[in-house]
ZADO-1210 file (C-alpha; in nm, 4 decimals, padded with zeros to 6 digits):
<atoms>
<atom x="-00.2837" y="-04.0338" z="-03.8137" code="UNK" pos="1"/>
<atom x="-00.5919" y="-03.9899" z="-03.5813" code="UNK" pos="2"/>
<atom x="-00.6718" y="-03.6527" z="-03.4519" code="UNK" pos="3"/>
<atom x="-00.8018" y="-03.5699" z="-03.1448" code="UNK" pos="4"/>
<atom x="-00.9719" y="-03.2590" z="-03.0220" code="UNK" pos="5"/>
<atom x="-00.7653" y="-03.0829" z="-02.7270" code="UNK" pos="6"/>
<atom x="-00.9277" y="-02.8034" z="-02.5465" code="UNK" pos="7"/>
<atom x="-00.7551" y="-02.6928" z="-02.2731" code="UNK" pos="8"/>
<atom x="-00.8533" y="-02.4043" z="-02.0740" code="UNK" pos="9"/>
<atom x="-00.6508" y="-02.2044" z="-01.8351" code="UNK" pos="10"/>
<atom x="-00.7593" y="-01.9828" z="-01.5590" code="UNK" pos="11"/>
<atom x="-00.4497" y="-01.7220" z="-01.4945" code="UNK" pos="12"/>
<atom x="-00.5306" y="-01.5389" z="-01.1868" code="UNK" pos="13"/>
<atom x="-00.3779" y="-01.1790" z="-01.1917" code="UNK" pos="14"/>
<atom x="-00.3520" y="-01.0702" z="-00.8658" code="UNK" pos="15"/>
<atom x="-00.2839" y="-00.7089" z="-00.7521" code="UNK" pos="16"/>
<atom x="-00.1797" y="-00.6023" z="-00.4167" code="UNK" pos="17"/>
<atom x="-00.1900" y="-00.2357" z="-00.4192" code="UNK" pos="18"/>
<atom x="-00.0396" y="-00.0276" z="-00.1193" code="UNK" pos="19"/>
<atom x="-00.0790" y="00.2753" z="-00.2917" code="UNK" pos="20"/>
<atom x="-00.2049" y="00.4967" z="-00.0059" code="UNK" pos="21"/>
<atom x="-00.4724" y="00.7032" z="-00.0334" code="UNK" pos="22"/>
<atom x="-00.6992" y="00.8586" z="00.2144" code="UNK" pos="23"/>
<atom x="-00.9622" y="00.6624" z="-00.0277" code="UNK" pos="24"/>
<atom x="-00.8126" y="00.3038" z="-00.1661" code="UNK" pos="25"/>
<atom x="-00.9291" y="00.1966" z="-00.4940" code="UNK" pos="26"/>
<atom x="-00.8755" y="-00.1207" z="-00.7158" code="UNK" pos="27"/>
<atom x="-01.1005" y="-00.2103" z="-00.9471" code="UNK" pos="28"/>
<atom x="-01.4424" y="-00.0708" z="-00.8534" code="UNK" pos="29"/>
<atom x="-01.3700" y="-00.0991" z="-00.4537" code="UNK" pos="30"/>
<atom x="-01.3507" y="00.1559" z="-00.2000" code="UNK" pos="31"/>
<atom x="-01.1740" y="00.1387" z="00.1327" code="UNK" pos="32"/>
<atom x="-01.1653" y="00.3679" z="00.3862" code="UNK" pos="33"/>
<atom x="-00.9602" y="00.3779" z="00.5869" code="UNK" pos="34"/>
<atom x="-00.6430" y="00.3157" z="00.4456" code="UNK" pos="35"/>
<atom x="-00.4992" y="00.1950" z="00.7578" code="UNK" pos="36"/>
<atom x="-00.5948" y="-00.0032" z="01.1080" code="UNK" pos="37"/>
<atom x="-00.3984" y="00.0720" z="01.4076" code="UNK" pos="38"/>
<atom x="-00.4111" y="-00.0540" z="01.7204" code="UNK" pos="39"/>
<atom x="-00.2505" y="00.1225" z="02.0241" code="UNK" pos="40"/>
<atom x="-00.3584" y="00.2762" z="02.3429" code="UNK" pos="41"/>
<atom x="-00.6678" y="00.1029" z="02.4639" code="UNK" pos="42"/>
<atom x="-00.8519" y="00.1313" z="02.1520" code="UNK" pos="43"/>
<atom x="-00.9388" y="-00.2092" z="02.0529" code="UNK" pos="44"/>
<atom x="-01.2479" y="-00.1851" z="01.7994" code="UNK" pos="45"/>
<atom x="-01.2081" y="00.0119" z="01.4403" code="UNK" pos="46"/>
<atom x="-01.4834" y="-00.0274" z="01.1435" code="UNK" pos="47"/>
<atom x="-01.3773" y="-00.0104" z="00.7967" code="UNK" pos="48"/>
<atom x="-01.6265" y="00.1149" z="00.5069" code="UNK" pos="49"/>
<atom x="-01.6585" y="-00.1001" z="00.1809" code="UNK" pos="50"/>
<atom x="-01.8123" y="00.0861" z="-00.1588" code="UNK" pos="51"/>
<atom x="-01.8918" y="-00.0462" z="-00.4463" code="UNK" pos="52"/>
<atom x="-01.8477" y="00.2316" z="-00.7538" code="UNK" pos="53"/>
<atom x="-01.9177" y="00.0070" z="-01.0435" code="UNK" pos="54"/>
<atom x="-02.2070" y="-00.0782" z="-01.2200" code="UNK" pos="55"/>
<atom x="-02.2212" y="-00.4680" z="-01.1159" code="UNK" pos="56"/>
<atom x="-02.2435" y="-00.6539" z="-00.8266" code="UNK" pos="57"/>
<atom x="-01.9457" y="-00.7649" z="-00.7028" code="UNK" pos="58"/>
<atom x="-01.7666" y="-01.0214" z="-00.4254" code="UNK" pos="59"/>
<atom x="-01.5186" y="-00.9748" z="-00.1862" code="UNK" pos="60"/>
<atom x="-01.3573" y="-01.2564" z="00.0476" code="UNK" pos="61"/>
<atom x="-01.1673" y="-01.1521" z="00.3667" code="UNK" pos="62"/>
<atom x="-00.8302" y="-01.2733" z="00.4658" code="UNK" pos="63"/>
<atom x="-00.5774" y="-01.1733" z="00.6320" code="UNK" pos="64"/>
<atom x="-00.2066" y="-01.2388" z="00.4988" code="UNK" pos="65"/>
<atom x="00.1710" y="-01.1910" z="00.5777" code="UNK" pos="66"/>
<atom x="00.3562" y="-00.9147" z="00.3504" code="UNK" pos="67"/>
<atom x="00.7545" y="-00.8328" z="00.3635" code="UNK" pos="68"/>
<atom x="00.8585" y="-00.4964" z="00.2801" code="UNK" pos="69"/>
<atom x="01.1814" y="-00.4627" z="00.0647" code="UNK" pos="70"/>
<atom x="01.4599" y="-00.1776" z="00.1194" code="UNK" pos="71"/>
<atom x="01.3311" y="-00.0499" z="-00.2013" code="UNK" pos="72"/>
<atom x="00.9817" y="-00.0137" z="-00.1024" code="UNK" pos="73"/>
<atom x="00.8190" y="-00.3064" z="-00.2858" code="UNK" pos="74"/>
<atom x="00.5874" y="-00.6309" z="-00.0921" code="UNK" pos="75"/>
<atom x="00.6531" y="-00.9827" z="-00.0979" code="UNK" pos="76"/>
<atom x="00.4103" y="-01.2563" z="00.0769" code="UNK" pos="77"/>
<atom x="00.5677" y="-01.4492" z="00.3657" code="UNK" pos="78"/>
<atom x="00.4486" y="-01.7310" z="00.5621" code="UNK" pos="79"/>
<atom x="00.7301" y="-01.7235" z="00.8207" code="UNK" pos="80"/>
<atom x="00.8381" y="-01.3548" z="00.9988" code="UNK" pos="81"/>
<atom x="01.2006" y="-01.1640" z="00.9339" code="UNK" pos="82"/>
<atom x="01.3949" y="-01.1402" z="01.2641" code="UNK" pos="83"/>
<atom x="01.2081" y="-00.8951" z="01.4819" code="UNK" pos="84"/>
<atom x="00.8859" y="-00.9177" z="01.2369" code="UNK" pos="85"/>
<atom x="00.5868" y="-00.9968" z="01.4648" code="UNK" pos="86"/>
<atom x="00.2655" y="-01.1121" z="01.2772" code="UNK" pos="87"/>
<atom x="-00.0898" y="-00.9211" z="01.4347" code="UNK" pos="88"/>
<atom x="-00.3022" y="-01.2392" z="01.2828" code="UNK" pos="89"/>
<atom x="-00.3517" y="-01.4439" z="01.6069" code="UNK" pos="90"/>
<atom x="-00.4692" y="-01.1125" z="01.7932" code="UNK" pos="91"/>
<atom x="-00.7071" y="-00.9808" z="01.4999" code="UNK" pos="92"/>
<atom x="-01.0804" y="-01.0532" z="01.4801" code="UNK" pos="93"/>
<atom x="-01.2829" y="-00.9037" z="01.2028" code="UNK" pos="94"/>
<atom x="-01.6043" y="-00.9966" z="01.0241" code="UNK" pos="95"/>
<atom x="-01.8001" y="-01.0848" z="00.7666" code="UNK" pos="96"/>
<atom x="-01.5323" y="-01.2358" z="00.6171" code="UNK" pos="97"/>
<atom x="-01.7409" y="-01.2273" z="00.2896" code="UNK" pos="98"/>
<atom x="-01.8903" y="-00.8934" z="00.1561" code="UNK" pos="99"/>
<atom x="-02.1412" y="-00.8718" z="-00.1418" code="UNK" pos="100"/>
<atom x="-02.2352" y="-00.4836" z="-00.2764" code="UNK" pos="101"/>
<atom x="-02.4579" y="-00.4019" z="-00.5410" code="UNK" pos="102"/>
<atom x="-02.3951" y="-00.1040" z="-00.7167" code="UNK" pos="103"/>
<atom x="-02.3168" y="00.2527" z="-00.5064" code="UNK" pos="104"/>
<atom x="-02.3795" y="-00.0135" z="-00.1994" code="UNK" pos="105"/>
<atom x="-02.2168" y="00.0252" z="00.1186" code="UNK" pos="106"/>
<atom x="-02.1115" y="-00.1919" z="00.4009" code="UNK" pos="107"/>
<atom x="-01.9062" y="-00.2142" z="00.7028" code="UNK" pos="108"/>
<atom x="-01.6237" y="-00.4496" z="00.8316" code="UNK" pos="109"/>
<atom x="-01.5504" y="-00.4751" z="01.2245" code="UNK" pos="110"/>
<atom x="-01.1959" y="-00.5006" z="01.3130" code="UNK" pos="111"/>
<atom x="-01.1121" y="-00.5736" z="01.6639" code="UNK" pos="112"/>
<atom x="-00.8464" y="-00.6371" z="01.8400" code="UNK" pos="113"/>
<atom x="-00.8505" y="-00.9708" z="02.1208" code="UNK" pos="114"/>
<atom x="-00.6106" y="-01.0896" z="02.3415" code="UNK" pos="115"/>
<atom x="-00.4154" y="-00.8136" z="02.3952" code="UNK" pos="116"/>
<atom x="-00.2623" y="-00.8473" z="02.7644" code="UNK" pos="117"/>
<atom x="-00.0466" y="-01.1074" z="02.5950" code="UNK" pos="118"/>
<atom x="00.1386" y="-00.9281" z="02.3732" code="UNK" pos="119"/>
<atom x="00.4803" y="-00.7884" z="02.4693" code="UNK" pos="120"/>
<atom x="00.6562" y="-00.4809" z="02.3682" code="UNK" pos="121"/>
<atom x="00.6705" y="-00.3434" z="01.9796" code="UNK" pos="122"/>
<atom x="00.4596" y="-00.3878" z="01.7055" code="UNK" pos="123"/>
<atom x="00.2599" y="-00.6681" z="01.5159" code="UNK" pos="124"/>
<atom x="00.1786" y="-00.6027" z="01.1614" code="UNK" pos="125"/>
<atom x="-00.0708" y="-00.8433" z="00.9458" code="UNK" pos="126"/>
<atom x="-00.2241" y="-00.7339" z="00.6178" code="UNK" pos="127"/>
<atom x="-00.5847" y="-00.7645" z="00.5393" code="UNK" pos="128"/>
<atom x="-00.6986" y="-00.8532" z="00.2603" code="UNK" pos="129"/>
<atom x="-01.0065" y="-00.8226" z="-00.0124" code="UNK" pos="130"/>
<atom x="-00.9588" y="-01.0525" z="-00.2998" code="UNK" pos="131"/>
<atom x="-01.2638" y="-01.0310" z="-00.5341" code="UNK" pos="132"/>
<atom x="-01.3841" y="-01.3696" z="-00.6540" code="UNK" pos="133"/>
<atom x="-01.4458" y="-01.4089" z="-01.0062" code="UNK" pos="134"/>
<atom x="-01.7770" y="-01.3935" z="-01.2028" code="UNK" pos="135"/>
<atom x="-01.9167" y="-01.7326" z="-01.3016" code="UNK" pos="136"/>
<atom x="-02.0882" y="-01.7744" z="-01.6718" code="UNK" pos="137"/>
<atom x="-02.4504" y="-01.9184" z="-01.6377" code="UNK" pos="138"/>
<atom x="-02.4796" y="-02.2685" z="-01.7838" code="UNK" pos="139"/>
<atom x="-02.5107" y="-02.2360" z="-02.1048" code="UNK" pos="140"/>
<atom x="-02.2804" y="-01.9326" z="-02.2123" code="UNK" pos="141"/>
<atom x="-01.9868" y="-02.1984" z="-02.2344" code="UNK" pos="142"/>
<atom x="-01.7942" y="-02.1290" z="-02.5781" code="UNK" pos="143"/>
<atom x="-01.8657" y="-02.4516" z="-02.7612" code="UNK" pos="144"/>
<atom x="-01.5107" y="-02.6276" z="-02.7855" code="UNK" pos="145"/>
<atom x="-01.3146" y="-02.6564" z="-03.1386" code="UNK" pos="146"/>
<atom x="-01.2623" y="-02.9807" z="-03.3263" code="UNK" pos="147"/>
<atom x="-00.8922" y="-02.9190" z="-03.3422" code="UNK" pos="148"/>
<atom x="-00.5347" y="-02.8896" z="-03.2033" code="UNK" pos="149"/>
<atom x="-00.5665" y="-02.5529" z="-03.0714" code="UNK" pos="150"/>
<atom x="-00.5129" y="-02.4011" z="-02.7160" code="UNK" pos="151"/>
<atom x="-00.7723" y="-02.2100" z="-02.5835" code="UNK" pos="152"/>
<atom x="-00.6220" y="-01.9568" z="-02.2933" code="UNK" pos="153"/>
<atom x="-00.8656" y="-01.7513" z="-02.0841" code="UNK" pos="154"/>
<atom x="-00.7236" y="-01.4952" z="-01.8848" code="UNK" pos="155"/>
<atom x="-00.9595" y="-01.4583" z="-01.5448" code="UNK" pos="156"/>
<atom x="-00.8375" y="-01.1104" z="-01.4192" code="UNK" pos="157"/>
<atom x="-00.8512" y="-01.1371" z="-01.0059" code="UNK" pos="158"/>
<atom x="-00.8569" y="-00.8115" z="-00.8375" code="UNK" pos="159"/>
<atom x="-00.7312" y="-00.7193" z="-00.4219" code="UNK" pos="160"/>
<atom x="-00.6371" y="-00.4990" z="-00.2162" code="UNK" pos="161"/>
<atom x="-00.4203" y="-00.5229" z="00.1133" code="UNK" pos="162"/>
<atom x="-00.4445" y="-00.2644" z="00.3771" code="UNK" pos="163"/>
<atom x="-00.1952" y="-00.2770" z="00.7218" code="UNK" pos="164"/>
<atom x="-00.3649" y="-00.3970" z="01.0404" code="UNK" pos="165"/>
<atom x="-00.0803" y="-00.2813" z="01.3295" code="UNK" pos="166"/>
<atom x="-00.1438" y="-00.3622" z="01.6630" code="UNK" pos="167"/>
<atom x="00.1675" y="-00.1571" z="01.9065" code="UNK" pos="168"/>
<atom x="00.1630" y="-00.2314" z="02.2553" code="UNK" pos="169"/>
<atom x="00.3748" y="-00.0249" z="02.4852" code="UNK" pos="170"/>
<atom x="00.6086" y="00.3159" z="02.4562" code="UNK" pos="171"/>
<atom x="00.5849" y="00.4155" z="02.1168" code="UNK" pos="172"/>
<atom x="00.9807" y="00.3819" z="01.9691" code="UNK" pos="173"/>
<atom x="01.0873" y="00.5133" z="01.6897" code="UNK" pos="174"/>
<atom x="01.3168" y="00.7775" z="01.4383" code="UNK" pos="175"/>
<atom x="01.3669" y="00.8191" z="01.1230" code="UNK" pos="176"/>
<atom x="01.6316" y="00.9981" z="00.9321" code="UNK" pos="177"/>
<atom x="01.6567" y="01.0699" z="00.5429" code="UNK" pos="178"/>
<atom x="02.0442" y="01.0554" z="00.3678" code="UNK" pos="179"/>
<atom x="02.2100" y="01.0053" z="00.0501" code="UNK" pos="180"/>
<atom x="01.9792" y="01.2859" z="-00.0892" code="UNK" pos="181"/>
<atom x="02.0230" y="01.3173" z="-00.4443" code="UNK" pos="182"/>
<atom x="01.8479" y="01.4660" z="-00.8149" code="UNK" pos="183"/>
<atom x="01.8643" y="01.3309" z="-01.1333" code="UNK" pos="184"/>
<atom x="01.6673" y="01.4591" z="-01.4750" code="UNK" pos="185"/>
<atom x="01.4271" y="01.2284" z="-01.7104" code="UNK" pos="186"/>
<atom x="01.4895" y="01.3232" z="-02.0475" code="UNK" pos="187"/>
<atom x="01.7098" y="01.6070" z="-01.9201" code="UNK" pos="188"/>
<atom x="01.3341" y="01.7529" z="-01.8059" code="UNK" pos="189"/>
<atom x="01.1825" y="01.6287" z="-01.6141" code="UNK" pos="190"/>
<atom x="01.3512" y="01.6218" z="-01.2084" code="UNK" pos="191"/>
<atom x="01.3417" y="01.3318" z="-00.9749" code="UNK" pos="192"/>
<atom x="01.4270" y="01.3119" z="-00.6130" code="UNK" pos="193"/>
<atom x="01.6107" y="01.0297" z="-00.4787" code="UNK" pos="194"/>
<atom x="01.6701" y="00.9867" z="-00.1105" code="UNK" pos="195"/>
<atom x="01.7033" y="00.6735" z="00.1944" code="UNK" pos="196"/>
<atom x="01.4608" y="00.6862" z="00.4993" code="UNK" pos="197"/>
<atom x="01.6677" y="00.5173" z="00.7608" code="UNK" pos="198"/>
<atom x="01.4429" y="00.3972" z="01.0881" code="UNK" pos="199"/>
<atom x="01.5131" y="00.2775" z="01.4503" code="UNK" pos="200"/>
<atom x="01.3046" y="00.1792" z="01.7067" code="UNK" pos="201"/>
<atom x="01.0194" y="-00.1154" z="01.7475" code="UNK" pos="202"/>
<atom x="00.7349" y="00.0914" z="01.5388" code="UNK" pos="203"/>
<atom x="00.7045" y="00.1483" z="01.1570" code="UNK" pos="204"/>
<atom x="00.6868" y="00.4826" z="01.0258" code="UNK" pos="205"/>
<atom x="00.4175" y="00.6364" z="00.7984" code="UNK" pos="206"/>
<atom x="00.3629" y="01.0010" z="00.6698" code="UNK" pos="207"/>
<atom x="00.3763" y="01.2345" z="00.3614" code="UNK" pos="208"/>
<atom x="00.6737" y="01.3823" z="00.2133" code="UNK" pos="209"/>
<atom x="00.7058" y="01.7133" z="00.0781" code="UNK" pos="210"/>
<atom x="00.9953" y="01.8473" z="-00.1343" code="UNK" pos="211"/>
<atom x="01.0407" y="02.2728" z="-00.1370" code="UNK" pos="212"/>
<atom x="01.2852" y="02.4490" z="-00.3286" code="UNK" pos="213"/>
<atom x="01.4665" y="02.7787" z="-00.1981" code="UNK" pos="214"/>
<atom x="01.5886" y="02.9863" z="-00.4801" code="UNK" pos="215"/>
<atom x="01.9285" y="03.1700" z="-00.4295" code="UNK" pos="216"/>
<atom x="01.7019" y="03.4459" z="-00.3483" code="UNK" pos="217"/>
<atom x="01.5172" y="03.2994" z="-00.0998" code="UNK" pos="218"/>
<atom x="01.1701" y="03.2227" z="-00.2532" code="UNK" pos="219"/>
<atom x="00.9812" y="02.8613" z="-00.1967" code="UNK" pos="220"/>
<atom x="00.8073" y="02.6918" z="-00.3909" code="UNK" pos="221"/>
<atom x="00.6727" y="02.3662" z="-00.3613" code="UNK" pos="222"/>
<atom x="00.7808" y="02.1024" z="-00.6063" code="UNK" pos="223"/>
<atom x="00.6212" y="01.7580" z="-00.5176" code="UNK" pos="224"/>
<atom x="00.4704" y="01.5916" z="-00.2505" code="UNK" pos="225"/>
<atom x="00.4321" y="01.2424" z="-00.2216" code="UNK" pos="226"/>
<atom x="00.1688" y="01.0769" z="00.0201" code="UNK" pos="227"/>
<atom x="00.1364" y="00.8260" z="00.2784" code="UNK" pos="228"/>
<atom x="00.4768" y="00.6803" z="00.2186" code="UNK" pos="229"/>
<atom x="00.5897" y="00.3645" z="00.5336" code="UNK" pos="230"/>
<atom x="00.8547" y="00.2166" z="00.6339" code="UNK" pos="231"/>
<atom x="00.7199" y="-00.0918" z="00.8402" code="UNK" pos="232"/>
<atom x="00.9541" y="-00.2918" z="01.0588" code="UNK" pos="233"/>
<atom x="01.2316" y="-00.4703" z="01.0885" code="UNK" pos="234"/>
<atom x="01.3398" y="-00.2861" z="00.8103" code="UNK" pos="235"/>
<atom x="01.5812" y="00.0135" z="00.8906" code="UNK" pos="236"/>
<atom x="01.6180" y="00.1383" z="00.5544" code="UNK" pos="237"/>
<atom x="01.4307" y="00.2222" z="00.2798" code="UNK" pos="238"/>
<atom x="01.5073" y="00.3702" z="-00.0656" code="UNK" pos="239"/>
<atom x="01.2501" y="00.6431" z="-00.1823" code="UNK" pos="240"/>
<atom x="01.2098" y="00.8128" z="-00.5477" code="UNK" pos="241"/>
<atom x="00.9512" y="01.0360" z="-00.6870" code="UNK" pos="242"/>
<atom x="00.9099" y="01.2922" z="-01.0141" code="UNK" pos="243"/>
<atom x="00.9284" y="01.6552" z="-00.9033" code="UNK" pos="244"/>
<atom x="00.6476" y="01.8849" z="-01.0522" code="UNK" pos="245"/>
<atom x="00.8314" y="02.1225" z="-01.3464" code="UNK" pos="246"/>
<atom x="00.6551" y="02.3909" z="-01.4664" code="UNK" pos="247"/>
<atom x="00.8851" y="02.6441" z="-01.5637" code="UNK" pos="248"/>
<atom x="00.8870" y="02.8215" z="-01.2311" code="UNK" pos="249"/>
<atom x="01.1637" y="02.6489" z="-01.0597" code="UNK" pos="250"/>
<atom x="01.5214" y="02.6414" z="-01.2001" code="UNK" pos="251"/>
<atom x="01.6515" y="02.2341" z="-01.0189" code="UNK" pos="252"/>
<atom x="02.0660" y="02.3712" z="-01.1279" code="UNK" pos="253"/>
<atom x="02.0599" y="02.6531" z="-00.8538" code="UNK" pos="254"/>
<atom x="01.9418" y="02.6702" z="-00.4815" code="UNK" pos="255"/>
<atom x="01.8599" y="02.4229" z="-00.2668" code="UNK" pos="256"/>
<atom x="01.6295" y="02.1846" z="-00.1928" code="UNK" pos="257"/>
<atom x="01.4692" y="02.0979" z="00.2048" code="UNK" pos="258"/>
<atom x="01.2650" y="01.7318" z="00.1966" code="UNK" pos="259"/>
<atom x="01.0586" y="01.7114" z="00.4973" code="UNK" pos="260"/>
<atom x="00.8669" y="01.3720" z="00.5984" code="UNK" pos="261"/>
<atom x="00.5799" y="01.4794" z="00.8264" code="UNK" pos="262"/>
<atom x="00.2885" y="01.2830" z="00.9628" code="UNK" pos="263"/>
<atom x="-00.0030" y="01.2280" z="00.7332" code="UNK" pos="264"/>
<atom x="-00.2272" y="01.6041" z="00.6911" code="UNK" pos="265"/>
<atom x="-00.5213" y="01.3976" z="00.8638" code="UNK" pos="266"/>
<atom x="-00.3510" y="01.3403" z="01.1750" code="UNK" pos="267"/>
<atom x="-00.1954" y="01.5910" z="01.4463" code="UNK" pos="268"/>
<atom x="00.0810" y="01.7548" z="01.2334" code="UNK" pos="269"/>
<atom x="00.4712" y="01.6067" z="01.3438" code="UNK" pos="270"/>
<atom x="00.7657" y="01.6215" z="01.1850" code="UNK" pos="271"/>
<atom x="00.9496" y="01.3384" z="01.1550" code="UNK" pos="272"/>
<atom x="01.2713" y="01.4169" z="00.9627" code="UNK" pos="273"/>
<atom x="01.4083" y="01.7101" z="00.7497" code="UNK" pos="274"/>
<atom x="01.7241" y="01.7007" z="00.4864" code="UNK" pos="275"/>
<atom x="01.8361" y="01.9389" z="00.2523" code="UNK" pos="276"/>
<atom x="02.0184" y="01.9008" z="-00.1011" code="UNK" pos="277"/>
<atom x="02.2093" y="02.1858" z="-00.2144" code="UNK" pos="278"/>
<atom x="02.1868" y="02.2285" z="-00.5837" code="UNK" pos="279"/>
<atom x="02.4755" y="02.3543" z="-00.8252" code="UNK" pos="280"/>
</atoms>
C-alpha cells in the first residue's frame, strides 16, 4: 500500500465576547475605557481610550456587530433585529477602524454619532467591537511537516471585546421592577441570590446591584454587590444570580434581606428598584 504524507493544519479561532462590565474592560492585554457609549441629548461625539498592558505589540480591528440579549443574561450575534430591536449601526461613525499599540501605548477611538434628525422615538443599540488579529510566524519558523498519517491541529486563540454603542432619541422611558426573589446555599455555605429584573419602556436599563441584610435586630450589613448589570431592549425580563459574601458575620436563616438596583456609583445616584426577601 502507498503512503502518503497528510498534514493538515487547522486554525480554530476562539472568540470571546466579554460584557463583563467594568469601569476598566479587560481581555487579554486590552484596556477600554469607557465601558459604555451613549448617545442622548445633543451630545453627538464620545472618545474611547485603548491601552495596551502587555509586553508585545498587538492589533486590533474595529467593527461594529449585532448582539441579542437572552432572559438569562447571556449574548447571541444577530444579523436581523427582535421585534422592537433597533440596530445604532447606520447612525454610528467611528475611526481608525484599525489600532496598533506597543507596549503601555495609548490611543484614542472617535465615536460619533450622524444622522440623527432621522431617527424616531426609543433606542438603537449596536455593539462595537475589537477583535485582535492574530500574530503571523516569520518565514521560516514553519514546523517542518511529518512524513506520516498524522493530524497536526493548531489552536490560534482570537481575543475581543464588545462594548454597547446606544443612541436614545426622545423622552427617556423606562422601569424596572425585581420579583421572584429567592436564596439558595452552595455546598450548604456558601449563599446565592436569585431574583428577575422585569423592564418596560423603549430604553434599556443599566446599574449596580447591592444586596443588605437586616438582622432581627436591626443591624445591616452588606453582603454582595454586583456591578454594572443591563437589561437592554426588547427584552422585559431578565433572570439575575450572584454569590453573596459569607464571612461569618451574617446568619442568611434569620432576617431579611432588601436588593436595591441603583444607577452605576459614577453617575448621579438613582434608584431604580428595591425588593426585599424575608428570611426564615
Amino acid at each position: 500500500m502507498r503512503k502518503y504524507s497528510l498534514r493538515h493544519l487547522f486554525t480554530l479561532q476562539l472568540i470571546c465576547l466579554l460584557l463583563t462590565p467594568y469601569s476598566l474592560k479587560a481581555q487579554g492585554d486590552l484596556l477600554i475605557t469607557p465601558r459604555r457609549v451613549v448617545f442622548e441629548g445633543n451630545k453627538r461625539s464620545m472618545d474611547l481610550s485603548l491601552a495596551n498592558i502587555g509586553k508585545d505589540t498587538a492589533t486590533y480591528n474595529i467593527s461594529l456587530v449585532q448582539i441579542r440579549m437572552t432572559e438569562d443574561g447571556g449574548f447571541e450575534t444577530i444579523t436581523e433585529p427582535d421585534e422592537s430591536q433597533k440596530f445604532a449601526t447606520p447612525y454610528i461613525r467611528f475611526f481608525p477602524r484599525t489600532v496598533t499599540l506597543n507596549p503601555d501605548e495609548v490611543q484614542t477611538v472617535k465615536i460619533q454619532a450622524i444622522r440623527t434628525g432621522e431617527l424616531a422615538p426609543g433606542e438603537y443599540r449596536s455593539h462595537l467591537y475589537f477583535r485582535a488579529t492574530p500574530k503571523e510566524k516569520p518565514l521560516g519558523d514553519e514546523t517542518p511537516a511529518q512524513q506520516d498519517q498524522t493530524i497536526s491541529i493548531k489552536l490560534v486563540p482570537v481575543f475581543g471585546i464588545t462594548i454597547p454603542v446606544i443612541i436614545r432619541q426622545g423622552v427617556p422611558t423606562a422601569n424596572v421592577t425585581l420579583t421572584d426573589l429567592a436564596l439558595t446555599f452552595e455546598n450548604d455555605t456558601l449563599p446565592r441570590i436569585a431574583f428577575v429584573f422585569n423592564r418596560s419602556g423603549e430604553y434599556s436599563v443599566y446599574g449596580d446591584v447591592a444586596v443588605d441584610h437586616v438582622s432581627p435586630g436591626g443591624k445591616v450589613t452588606r453582603a454582595g454587590v454586583a456591578r454594572g448589570v443591563a437589561v437592554y431592549t426588547p427584552n422585559t425580563i431578565r433572570r439575575f444570580s450572584f454569590n453573596l459574601m459569607n464571612n461569618g458575620e451574617v446568619d442568611f436563616r434569620s432576617g431579611k434581606l432588601i436588593v436595591t438596583f441603583s444607577a452605576p456609583s459614577d453617575v448621579k445616584q438613582e434608584k431604580f428598584a428595591e425588593a426585599i426577601l424575608n428570611l426564615q
